[in-house]
N, C-alpha and C positions, 0 to 999 in steps of 0.2 A: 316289340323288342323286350328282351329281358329282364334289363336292368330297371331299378326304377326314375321316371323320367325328372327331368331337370326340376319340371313345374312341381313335382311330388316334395322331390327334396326340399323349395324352395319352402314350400307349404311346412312341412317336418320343421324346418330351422324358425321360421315365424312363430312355432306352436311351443318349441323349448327356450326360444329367449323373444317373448314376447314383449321385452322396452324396449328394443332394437326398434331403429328409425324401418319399417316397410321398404324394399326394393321396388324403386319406381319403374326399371324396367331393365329386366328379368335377362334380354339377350343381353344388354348391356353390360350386365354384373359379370353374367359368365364368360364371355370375351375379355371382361377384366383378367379374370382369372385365370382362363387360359393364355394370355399376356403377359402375365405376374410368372406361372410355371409351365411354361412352352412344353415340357420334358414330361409332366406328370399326367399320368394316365387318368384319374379323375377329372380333372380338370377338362380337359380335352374329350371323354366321354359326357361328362354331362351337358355341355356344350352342343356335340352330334345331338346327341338326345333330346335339344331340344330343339335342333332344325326337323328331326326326324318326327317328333310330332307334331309339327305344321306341317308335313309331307311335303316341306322339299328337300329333296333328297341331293340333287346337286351341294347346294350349302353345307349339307351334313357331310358327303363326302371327305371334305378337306381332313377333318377332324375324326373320323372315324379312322384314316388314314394314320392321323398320325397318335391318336390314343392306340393302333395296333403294332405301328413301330416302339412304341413307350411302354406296352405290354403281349407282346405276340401270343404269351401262352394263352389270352383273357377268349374262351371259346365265343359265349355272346357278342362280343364286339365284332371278331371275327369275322362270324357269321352275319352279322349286323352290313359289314362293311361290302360281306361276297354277296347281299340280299342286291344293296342300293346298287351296288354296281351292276347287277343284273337289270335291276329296274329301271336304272338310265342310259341304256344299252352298251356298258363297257362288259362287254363279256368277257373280254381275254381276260381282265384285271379280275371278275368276279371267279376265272377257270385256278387261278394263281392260287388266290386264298383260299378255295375250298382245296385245290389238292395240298395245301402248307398246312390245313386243318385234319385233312385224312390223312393224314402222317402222325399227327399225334392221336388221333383218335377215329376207328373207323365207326361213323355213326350211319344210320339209314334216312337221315335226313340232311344229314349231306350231301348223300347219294339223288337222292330228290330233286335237291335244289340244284346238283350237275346235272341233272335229266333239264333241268328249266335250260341249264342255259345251252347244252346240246340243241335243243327244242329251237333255240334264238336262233341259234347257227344253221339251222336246218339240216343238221347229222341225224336223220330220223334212226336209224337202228342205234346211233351209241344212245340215242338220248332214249328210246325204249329198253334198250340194256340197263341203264342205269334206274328207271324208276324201276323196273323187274326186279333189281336188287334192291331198291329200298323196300319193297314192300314182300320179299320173302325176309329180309330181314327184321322187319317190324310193321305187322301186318294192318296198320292205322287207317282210321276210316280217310283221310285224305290220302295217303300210300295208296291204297287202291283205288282209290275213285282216280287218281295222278295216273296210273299206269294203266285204268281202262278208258280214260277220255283219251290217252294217247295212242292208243289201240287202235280208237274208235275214228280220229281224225285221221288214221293213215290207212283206213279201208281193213283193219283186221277183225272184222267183226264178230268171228268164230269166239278169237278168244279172249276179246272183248265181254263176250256172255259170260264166260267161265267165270272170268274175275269179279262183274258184276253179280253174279248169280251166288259166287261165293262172299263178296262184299258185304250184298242184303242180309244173306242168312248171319252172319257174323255181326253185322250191326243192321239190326231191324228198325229202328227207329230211325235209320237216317233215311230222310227225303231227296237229298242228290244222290246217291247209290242207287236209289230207286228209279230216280231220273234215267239213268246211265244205264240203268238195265233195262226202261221201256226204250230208250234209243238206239240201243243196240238189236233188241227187237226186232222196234223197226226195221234196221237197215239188212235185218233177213227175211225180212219178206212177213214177219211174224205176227200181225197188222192186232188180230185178238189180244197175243199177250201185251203188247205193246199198250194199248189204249188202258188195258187191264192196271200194267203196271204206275201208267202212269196217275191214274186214278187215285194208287194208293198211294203215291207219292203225294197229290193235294192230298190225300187225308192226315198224311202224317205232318204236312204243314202248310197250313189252307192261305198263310201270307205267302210263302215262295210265288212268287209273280213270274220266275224262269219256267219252272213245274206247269203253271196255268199256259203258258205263251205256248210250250213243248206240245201242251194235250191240245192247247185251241188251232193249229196246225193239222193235228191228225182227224180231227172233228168228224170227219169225212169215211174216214179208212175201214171203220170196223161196225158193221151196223148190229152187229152182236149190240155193243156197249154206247150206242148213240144216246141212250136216255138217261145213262150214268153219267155222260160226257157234259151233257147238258146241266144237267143238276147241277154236277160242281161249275159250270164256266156260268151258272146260273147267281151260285152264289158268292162265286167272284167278284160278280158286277155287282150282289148287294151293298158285297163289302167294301168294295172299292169301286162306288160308283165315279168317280171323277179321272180314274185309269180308261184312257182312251183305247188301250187294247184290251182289256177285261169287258167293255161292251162294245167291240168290232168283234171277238172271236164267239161271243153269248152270240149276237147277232147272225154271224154265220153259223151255229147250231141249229136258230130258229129258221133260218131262210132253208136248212138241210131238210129241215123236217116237213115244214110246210109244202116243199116240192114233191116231198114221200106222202105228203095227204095228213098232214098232221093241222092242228086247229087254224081254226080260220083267221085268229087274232096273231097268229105267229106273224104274220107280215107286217102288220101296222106296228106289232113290236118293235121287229128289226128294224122297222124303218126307222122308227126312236131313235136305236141304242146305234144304228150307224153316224145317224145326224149329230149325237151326240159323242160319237166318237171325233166326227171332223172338226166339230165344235173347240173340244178338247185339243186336238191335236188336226189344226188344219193342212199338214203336211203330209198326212199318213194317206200314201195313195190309193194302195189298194180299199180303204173302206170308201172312198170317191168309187171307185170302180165298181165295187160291190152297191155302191148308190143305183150307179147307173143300171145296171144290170135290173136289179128290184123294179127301176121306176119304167125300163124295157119291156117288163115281162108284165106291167100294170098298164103300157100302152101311150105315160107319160112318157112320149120321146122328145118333147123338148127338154124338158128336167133330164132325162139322160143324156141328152148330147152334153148338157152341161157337166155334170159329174165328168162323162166320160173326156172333157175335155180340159179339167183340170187333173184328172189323174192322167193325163197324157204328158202336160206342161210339170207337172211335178215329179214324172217317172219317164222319160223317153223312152226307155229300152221295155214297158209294159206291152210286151208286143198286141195278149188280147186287146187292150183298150183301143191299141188302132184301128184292131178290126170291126170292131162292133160300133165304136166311132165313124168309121167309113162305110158300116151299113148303113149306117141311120144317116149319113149325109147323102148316100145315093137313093138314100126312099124320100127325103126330101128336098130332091132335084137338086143341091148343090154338087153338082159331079166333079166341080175342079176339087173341092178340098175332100170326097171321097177317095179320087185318085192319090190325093197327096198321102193322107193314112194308108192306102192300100200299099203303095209305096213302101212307105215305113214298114210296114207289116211283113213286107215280101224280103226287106232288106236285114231285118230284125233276124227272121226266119232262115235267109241263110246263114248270117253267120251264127246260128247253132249248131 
């Protein structure tokens, strides 16, 4: 938010009249005060301000409300108040303020934030219309990254690239542009650039955890760049060894390789960095699956029924898990509950 916040001021007033008895607490005052002058636009703003940085927004509401009736012209507030209301799903109220603000002033981050709430509404072309317009009007690294994830999630992937490709070039350093341009990529079939792109995205910022999740996904797609892929999801997991998907996606890099004839310790790795993904994050089904599958092809199939049997319980609709579940219960002679997975499997399978 723009203005600065309640706790800021309170700090500034403590620092120039420092024999003042300390405010013991902070909402307290400023509900005095907003109490004292119902009418006054301060009052009332710095109050929202300071629900708004606790992030909640309902509370703020009230008050943003009525510091914009006490000062309509004040843009930040405004916009403050057409944010919250989007954020708590009053969209008609958030549609109000932003067009009472493009009246007095047409900005392209107005235009933006009506793409968000078209977006809420699910008006997919106004709400592509409208970030289209904010970002010929002010071509900002979020403006475009806005109007090519919306691109991107309504199947326009053509010109998806465009924007993204013009993005990158326009702001090089950004790692979500980059992002956006290997997923778009992707979604033509582009599998090379894609992996490529998303490479540099880790490099231009090896903590984005979204960037790593994105590349440890496509691990698989591009064997041009498998050993590039690797490297970085390699030292993802250094860096953040206690990230339960930084070594589930390292791991399925090494299980890729080792099946391509790549070293012999790759398996005993993975087996590691999966156990230590469940570890981390015992919910996470697919690295159960991925358990099982490793301790299948090692010949451990009691260890695999087990995996494969909590990632069954923790992901029902895992249609592979029931099948390979239900092989391994019909090689050893339990044929009712092979049936039962087979079942599931068969039932999974139509309704795709």
């Amino acid at each position: 938010m723009r203005c600065a916040s309640a706790s800021l001021l309170l700090l500034f007033a403590a620092w120039v009249s420092p024999a003042q008895t300390p405010v013991a607490n902070p909402e307290n005052a400023l509900r005095e005060r907003a109490r004292l002058s119902p009418e006054s636009f301060p009052a009332n703003r710095a109050l929202a301000e300071y629900y708004v940085q606790r992030h909640d927004l309902p509370a703020a509401i009230p008050w943003l409300e009525k510091a914009w009736r006490a000062d309509p012209s004040n843009y930040d507030n405004g916009y403050d108040l057409a944010l919250a209301c989007l954020q708590t799903g009053k969209t008609a109220r958030s549609r109000e303020v932003i067009a009472a603000l493009l009246q007095k002033k047409d900005r392209a981050e107005l235009h933006n934030l009506l793409g968000d709430v078209e977006e809420a509404e699910a008006h997919v072309p106004e709400a592509a219309a409208q970030y289209e317009l904010a970002a010929r009007m002010d071509p900002t690294e979020k403006n475009l990254f806005d109007l090519g994830s919306d691109l991107l999630l309504h199947g326009g992937f053509e010109p998806a690239l465009k924007v993204f490709v013009f993005g990158a070039g326009r702001y090089p350093g950004s790692a979500r542009l980059r992002v956006g341009l290997g997923i778009a990529h992707y979604s033509l079939g582009q599998y090379d650039e894609a992996v490529e792109t998303l490479c540099q995205a880790v490099d231009l910022n090896p903590k984005d955890t979204q960037a790593l999740a994105f590349l440890g996904k496509m691990y698989d797609v591009s064997p041009r760049y498998a050993d590039e892929v690797t490297d970085r999801l390699s030292r993802f997991a250094r860096l953040y060894p206690d990230n339960a998907a930084a070594n589930y996606y390292y791991a399925m890099s090494l299980r890729k390789r080792t099946q391509a004839g790549g070293p012999a310790g790759s398996q005993a790795q993975a087996e590691a960095l999966l156990l230590r993904a469940v570890k981390l994050d015992p919910e996470m089904a697919d690295a159960h699956f991925e358990l099982g599958l490793l301790y299948e092809d090692e010949k451990q199939e009691a260890k695999a029924i087990h995996e494969y049997e909590i990632a069954t319980r923790l992901r029902a609709d895992l249609q592979k898990a029931h099948y390979h579940l239900g092989r391994l219960y019909q090689k050893s002679g339990q044929e009712a509950l092979a049936r039962k997975e087979f079942q599931a499997f068969e039932a999974l399978k139509t309704r795709r």
